[in-house]
N, C-alpha and C positions, 0 to 999 in steps of 0.2 A: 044214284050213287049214295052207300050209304055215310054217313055222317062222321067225320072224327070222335072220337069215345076219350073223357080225361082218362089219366092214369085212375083206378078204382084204388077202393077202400074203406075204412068203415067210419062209417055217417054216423054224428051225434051232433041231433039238432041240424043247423046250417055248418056247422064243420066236419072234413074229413081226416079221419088219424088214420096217416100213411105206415104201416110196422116198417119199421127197417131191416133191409135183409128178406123181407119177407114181401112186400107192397115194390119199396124201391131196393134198386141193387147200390150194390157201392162200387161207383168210380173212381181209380185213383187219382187223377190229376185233378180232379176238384175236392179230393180228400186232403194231397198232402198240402195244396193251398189253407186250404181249410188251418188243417195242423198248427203253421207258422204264424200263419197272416192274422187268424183269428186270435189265437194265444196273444201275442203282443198287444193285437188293438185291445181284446179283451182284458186286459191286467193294466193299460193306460191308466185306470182309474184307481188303480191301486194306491200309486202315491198321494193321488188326491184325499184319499180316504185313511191314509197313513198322516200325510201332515197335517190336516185340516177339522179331522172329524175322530183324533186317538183312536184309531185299531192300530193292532201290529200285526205286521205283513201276513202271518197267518190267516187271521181273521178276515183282515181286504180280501183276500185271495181266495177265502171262501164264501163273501158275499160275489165277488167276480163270478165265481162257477156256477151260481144261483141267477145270476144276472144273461149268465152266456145259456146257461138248460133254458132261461125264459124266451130267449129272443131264438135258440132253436124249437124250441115248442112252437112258434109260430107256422114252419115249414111241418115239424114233426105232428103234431098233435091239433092242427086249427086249419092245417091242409090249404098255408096261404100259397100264391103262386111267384112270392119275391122273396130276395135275397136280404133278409131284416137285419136292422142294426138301429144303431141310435139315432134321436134325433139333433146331431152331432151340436149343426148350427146353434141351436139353445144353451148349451152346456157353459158358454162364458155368461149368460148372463144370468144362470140359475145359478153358478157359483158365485158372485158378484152376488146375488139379492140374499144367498143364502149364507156364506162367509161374511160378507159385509155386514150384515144385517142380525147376528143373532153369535153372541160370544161361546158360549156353553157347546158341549159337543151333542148333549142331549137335545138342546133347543134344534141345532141344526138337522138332527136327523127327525125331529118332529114336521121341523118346515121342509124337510122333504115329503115326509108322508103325506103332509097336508098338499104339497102342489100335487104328488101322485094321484092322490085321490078325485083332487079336484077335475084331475085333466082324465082320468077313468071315466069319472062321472057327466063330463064333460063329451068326452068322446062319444059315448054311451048313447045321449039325447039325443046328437047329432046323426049320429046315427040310424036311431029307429025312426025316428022323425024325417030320415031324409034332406037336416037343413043344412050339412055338414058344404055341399058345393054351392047351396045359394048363397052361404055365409061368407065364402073366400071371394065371389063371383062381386060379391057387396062390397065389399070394401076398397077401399082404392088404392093403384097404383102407387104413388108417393108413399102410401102410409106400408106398404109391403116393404115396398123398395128402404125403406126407414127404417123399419124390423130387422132386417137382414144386415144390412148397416152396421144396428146398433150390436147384432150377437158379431163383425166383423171386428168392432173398435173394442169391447168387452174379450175378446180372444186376443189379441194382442197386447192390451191394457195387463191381463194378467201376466201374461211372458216376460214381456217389458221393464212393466213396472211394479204389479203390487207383488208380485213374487219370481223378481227377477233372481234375487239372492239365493233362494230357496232350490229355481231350476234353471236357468239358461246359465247363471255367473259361475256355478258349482263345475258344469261341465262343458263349459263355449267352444272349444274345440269342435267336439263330438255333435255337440248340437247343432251347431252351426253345417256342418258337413254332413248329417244327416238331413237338416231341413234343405241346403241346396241342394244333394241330390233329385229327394222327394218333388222339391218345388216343379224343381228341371224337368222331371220326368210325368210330371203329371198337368200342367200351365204352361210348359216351353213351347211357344211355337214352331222354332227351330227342330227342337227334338218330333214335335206330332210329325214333321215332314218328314224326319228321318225312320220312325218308327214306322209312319208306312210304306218306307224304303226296304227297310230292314227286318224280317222277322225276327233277329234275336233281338235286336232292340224293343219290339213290338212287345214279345213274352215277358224281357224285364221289365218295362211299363207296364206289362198286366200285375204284376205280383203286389204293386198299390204301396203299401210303406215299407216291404219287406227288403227290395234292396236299399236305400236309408237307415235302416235300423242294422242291418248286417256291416252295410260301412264303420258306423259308430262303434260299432261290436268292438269291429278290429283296430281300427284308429284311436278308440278310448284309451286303452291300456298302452299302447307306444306312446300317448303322452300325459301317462299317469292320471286319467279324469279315471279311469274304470278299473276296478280290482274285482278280479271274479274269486268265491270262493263257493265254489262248486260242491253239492255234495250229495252223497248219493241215498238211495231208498225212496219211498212211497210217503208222502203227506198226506194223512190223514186231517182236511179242513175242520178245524173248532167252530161246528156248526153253531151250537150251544150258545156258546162263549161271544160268538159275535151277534145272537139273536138279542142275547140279552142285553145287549151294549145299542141295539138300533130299533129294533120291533118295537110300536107302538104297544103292543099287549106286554113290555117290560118295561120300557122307560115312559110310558104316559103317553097319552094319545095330546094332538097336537089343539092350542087353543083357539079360540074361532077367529082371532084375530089373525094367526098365522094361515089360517083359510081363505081369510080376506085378503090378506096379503098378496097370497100367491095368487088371485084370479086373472090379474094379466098378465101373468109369466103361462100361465097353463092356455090362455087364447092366442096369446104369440107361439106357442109350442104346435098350438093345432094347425098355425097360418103357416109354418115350415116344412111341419107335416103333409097336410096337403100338396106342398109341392114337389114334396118326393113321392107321392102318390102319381100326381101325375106324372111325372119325370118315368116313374116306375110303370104305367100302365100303357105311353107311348113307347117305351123299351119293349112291353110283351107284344104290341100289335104290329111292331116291325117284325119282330123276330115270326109270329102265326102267320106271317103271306110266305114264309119260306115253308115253315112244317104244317102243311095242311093235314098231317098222318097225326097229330095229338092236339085237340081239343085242350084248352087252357080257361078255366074259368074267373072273367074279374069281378068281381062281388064288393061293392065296396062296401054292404052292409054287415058282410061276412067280415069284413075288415076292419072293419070300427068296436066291433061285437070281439073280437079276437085281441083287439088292441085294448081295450077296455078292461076286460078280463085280466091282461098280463100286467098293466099295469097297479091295477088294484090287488091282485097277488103279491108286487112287488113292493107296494106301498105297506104294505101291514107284513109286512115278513122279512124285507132287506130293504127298504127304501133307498134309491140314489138316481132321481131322477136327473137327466131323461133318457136313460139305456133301454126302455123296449118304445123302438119306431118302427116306422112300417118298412122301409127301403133304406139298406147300405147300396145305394146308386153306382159306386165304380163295382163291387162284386157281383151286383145285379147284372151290368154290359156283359163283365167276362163272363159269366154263366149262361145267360141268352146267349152272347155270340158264338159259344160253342155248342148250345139246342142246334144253332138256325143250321148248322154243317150235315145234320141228319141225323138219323136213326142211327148209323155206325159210328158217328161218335160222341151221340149222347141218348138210350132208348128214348128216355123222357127227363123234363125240365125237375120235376117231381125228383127222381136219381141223384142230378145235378145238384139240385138245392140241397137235398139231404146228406149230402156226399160232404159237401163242405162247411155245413155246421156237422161234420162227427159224426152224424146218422145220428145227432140226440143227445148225443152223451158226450159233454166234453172233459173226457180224462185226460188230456195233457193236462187240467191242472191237478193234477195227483199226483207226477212224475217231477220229484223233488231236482233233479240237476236240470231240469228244464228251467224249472220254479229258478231253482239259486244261479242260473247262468243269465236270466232275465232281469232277477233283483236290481242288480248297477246299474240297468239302464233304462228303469221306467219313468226315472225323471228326464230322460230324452224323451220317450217314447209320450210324455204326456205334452213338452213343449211342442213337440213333431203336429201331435192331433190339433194345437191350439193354434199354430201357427200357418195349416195347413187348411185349417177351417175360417181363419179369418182371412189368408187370402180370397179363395175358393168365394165365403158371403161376401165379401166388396166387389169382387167382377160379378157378380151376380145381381148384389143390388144397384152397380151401378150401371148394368145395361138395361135395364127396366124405363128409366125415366127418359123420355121422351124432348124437355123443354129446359134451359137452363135454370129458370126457374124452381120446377122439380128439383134437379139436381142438387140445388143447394138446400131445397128443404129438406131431402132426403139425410144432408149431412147431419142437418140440424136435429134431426129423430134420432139419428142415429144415435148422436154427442147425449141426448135429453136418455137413453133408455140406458146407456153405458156407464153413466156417470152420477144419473138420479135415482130414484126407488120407482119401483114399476109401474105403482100407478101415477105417478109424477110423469116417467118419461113415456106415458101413455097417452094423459091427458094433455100433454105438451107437443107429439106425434099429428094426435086430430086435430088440434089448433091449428097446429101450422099447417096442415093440410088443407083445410077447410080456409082458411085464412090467407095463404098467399098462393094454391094450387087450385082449389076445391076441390070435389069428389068427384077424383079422374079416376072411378072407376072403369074394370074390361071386362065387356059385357062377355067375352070367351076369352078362362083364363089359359086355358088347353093349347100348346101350341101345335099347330099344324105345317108349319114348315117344311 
């Protein structure tokens, strides 16, 4: 019998660039998710880069579509076989080392390039070397389970507290009825039963933050948190304009000290990574015992080498790490789970994936009354991702630990990385590790379940 065959196309080096339209077809139900789902989560980072780091919405909005072309390159142009996105979990404590830590807006976007780089260069070794799974396989439990913790207690910490003002108090109505939704529908045990009771409930749980964000839409403006002022024509992003406000080749390249800085925020970024690697590589090998008709390739070297790449493009061109990771894990399921249904309704996962990053090209952010009907609500839309991420890392890091012991050291990493500077709450992690756990490492981090 002969062999499954991947979807084709053209090889450069260990990667393959799928043409769209041409290689893969476009699907609409994982296009118009795409459209929505993507747009919003993608511009989440807008206001961060609006209040935090002086751009005006312009500018955010065209490092976003630089950041979104990057993480679809990964399926478009690097021929990976997952559904990429960021690697969310990190994001409160790179904002946290990086706001916290450096006044100037210039400085900040240096200390971005500098972790980007770092974690490029980083990925890179690991990579060609091969030490990338004996590294994560090494380290121990506790001190995992403490990482994950800590970007848990650092995602709420900001919501909460260092910029509650800024985003939950402005619009708590809206926010608040948007994160219950969201929460409900994606952690509700109640609801997972109903959902696999109910197919329309099941679809509106696939849509991920989109019914959340559509509530607050509508509830903003009945209690005066949202004013839309809509307006229409094509947005031309100030490419220029915002290079010259972040690019290391315009504001200074970043000093070795900020290099230094960031080396444990870039090894905690690798240690999240990895586990949406895996999360992502047991999603494809369930879904290949149902489509034995298409060959899917996992490469993890191809994967480090492609990840490396975007982020070093990213670093020296728009730096805001950490927006290119390997696996956005809830879009990854729905896309597999509709591979696994067959050839009629999906030819190939290849299709799929490129379907819902745009086929490559994300022109909704061009489309100005998208842009200005999204404006009012990106400071939901960034409380939503922070508070959706720190629940998400606390059930995660806290099913990991085994001993009550563990458990409480895990808090204790967590409080030490949220609350100190990285290598403080780094070297305070393996203390306590070592010191009241020791090194519980899993000799198989892979679950098999």
């Amino acid at each position: 019998m002969e062999k499954p065959k991947e979807l084709p196309g053209w090889q450069w080096g260990p990667f393959t660039f799928r043409v769209p339209f041409y290689h893969t077809r476009l699907l609409w139900p994982e296009f118009l998710q795409g459209l929505f789902v993507s747009a919003a989560t993608g511009m989440a980072l807008v206001p961060v880069m609006m209040a935090f780091f002086g751009l005006t919405f312009e500018e955010a909005v065209a490092l976003s579509l630089i950041h979104t072309a990057l993480i679809a390159s990964a399926v478009i142009v690097f021929g990976e076989p997952y559904a990429a996105g960021w690697i969310t979990p990190a994001l409160p404590l790179i904002l946290a080392f990086v706001v916290g830590g450096y006044e100037e807006t210039d400085a900040r976007f240096q200390a971005m390039a500098a972790l980007s780089i770092n974690f490029a260069i980083l990925v890179f070794l690991l990579g060609i070397t091969g030490m990338g799974r004996r590294f994560v396989i090494w380290l121990p439990d506790t001190l995992k389970a403490g990482i994950i913790l800590g970007a848990a207690i650092a995602a709420l910490k900001r919501v909460f507290i260092d910029d509650a003002e800024r985003f939950l108090l402005e619009q708590p109505i809206a926010t608040t009825v948007a994160c219950a939704i969201c929460l409900i529908f994606t952690f509700s045990i109640p609801m997972q039963k109903l959902k696999a009771r109910s197919k329309f409930f099941f679809m509106l749980g696939a849509l991920g933050l989109l019914p959340g964000f559509i509530a607050a839409g509508i509830i903003g403006p009945l209690v005066g948190e949202v004013q839309y002022d809509i307006q229409w024509g094509i947005l031309i992003p100030p490419f220029a304009d915002a290079f010259a406000k972040v690019s290391p080749f315009a504001i200074g390249w970043p000093s070795w000290d900020m290099f230094l800085a960031s080396i444990p925020l870039a090894l905690i970024a690798y240690i999240i990574l990895f586990g949406d690697l895996v999360t992502g590589n047991e999603v494809l090998r369930d879904g290949m015992k149902h489509r034995k008709d298409e060959h899917i390739e996992i490469n993890l070297n191809r994967t480090h080498y492609s990840l490396s790449l975007r982020n070093l493009i990213m670093g020296i061109f728009a730096p805001f790490f950490p927006t290119q990771g390997a696996v956005w894990t809830g879009v990854h399921v729905i896309i597999v789970q509709r591979w696994k249904q067959g050839p009629r309704a999906m030819n190939s996962l290849h299709s799929g994936l490129a379907s819902y990053y745009l086929m490559g090209i994300p022109l909704v952010f061009l489309f100005l009354p998208l842009l200005t009907g999204l404006k009012p609500l990106l400071g939901i839309a960034l409380s939503l991702t922070l508070i959706l991420t720190g629940f998400a890392c606390a059930y995660i890091a806290m099913s990991i630990p085994r001993e009550n012991t563990s458990r409480g050291t895990v808090v204790l990493i967590g409080a030490s990385l949220a609350f100190f500077e990285p290598w403080v709450g780094l070297a305070i992690g393996v203390a306590a590790t070592l010191l009241l756990v020791g090194w519980d490492k899993n000799p198989d981090p892979i679950p098999h379940d």
